[in-house]
DOSETOR-77108 format. One record per residue (C-alpha): residue in one letter; z, x negated, y. Coordinates in steps of 0.5 Angstrom, whole numbers, plus 500, padded with zeros to 3 digits. Each point is the difference from the previous one (the first is absolute). Layout:
N
AZXY/...
% end
This chain:
113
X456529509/X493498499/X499493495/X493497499/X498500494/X498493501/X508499502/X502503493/X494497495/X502493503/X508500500/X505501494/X503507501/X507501498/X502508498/X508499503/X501507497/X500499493/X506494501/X505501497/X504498506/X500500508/X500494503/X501498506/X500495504/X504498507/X500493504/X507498504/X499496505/X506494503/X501497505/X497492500/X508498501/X501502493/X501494496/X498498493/X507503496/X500506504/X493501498/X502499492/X505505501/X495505503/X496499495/X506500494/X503506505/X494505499/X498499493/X507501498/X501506505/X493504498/X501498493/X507504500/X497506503/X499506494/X493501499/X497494501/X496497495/X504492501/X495496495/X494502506/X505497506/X497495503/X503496507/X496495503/X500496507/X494502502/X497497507/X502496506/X499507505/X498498508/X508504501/X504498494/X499498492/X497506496/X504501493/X496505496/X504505495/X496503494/X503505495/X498505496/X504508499/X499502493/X502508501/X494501505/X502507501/X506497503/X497493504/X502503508/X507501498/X501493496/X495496506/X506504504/X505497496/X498493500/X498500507/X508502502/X502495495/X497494502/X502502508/X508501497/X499492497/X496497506/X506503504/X505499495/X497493500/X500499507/X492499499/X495502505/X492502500/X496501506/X496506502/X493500498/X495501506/
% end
């Protein structure tokens, strides 16, 4: 990968490698027949679930709902894996266990395009 130089001297550069941790960011999208207390519990539902999951850093968990999508509404989940040798195996386990509590509460997210 090529950056120019002018790219690099007029933008902040922020060297992830020597993060404590890894972050990760993913965006769920739901249907727009989601009401206002389905979205609160989807809210709740991810921070709760990711935050109970070994190895995520639960001070840097951040859920938001994120924007009004063409298909559907956008919630956004940010949090961070505090053993970095370990970040695919815990973003595994958070993405099953929010799958099994979506499923468990009978809540559902579209695909995205």
């Amino acid at each position: 990968m090529t950056i120019p130089n002018s790219n690099v001297a007029e933008t902040a550069v922020r060297n992830v490698s020597s993060e404590p941790t890894h972050r990760t960011v993913s965006e769920l999208r739901l249907p727009y027949r989601t009401d206002t207390a389905q979205m609160d519990r989807v809210l709740e539902l991810l921070e709760t679930t990711v935050n109970g999951i070994d190895g995520v850093a639960t001070e840097e968990t951040r859920v938001h709902f994120w924007q009004y999508g063409e298909s559907g509404m956008k919630v956004r989940l940010e949090y961070h894996i505090a053993d970095v040798d370990r970040w695919q195996a815990v973003r595994d386990a958070v993405n099953r266990a929010i799958h099994r509590e979506f499923e468990a509460a009978g809540l559902e997210t579209e695909l995205q395009a």
